[in-house]
C-alpha positions as CSV (number, residue, x, y, z in Angstrom):
1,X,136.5,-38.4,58.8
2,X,136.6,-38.3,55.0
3,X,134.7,-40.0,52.7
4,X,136.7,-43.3,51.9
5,X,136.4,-43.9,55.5
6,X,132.9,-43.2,56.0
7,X,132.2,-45.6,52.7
8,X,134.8,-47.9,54.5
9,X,131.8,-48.1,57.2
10,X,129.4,-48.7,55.2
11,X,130.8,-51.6,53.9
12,X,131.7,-50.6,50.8
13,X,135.0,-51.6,49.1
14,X,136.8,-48.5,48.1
15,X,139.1,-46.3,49.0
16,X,141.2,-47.3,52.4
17,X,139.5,-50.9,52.6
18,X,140.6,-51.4,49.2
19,X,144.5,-50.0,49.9
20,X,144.8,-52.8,52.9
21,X,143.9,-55.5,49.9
22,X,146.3,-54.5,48.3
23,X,149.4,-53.2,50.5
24,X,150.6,-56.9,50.6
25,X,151.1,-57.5,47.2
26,X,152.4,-54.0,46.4
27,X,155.3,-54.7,49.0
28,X,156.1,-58.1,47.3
29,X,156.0,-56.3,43.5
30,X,158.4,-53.7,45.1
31,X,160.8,-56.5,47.5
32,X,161.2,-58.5,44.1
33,X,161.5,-55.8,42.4
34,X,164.6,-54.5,44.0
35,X,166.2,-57.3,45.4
36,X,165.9,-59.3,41.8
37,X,166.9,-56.7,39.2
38,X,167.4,-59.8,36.5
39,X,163.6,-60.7,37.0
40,X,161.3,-59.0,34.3
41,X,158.0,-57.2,35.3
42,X,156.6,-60.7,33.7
43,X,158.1,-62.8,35.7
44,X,157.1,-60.8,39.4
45,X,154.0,-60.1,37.9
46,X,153.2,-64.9,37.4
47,X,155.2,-64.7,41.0
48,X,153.1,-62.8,42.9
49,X,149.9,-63.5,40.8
50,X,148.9,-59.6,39.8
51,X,149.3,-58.3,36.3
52,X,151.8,-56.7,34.4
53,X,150.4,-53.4,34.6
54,X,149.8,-53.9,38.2
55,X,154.0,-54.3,38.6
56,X,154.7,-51.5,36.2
57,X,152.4,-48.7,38.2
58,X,153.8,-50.2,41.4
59,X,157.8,-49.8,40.2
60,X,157.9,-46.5,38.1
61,X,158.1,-44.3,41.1
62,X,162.5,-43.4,39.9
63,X,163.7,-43.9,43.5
64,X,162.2,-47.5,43.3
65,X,164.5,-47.7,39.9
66,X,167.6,-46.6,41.2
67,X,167.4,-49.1,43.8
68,X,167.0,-51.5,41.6
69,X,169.8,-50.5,39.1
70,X,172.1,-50.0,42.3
71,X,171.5,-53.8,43.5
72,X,171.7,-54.8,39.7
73,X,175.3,-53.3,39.9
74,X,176.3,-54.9,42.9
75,X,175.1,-58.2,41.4
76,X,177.8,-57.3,38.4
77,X,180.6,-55.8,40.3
78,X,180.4,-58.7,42.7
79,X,181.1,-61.4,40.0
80,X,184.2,-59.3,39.1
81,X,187.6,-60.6,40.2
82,X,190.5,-57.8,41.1
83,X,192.2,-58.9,38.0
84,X,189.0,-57.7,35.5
85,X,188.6,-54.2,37.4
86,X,192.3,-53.3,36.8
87,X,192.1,-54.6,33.4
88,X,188.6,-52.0,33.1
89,X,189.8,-48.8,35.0
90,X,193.4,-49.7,32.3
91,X,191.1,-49.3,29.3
92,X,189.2,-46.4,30.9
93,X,192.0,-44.5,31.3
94,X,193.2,-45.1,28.1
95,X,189.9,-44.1,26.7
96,X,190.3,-41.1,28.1
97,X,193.6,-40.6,26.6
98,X,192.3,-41.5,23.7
99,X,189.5,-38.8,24.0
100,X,191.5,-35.9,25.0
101,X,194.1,-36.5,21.9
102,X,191.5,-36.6,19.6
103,X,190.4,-33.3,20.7
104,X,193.7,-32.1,20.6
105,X,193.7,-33.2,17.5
106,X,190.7,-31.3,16.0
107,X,191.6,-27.9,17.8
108,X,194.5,-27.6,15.7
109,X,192.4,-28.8,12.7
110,X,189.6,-26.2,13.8
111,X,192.7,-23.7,14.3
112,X,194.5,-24.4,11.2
113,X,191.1,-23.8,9.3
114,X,190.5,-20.4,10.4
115,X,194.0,-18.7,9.7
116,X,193.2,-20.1,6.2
């Protein structure tokens, strides 16, 4: 038995008495969290009635973020008809035309320079 649970005995709030408080509303920060990626920490924080800070050291753990950012990119891709992803993978690859010329382009430059 450690000491939180012998305090826990005792009566005393602390340490694993304290945790069952809170478990609740840490899974509700955390649900909203994720499943709401347009929500600001503000806005789960009036939701579920805890503060801001309380949401913030509840949701920086980074696998709790990329959750988040992947549901927030579902949310975006979802709104997206076929028409809008051809014309954005068109202007991708043309990007990265674009991208490889120009270093074409500055290797001869680059090679021009040092014969010079």
């Amino acid at each position: 038995m450690d000491y939180s649970e012998i305090m826990a005995e005792n009566g005393r709030k602390g340490g694993i008495a304290k945790a069952k408080k809170y478990k609740p509303l840490i899974r509700e920060v955390v649900r909203l969290f994720v499943t709401r990626p347009r929500m600001t920490q503000q806005e789960i924080s009036q939701k579920v009635g805890v503060s801001q800070a309380f949401v913030s050291e509840h949701t920086k753990n980074p696998y709790t973020k990329l959750q988040r950012y992947e549901r927030f990119i579902k949310d975006i891709v979802g709104d997206l008809t076929d028409e809008e992803i051809d014309k954005i993978l068109l202007k991708a690859k043309l990007e990265e035309k674009f991208l490889a010329h120009q270093d074409d382009v500055k290797t001869v430059k680059d090679h021009k320079r040092s014969k010079i």
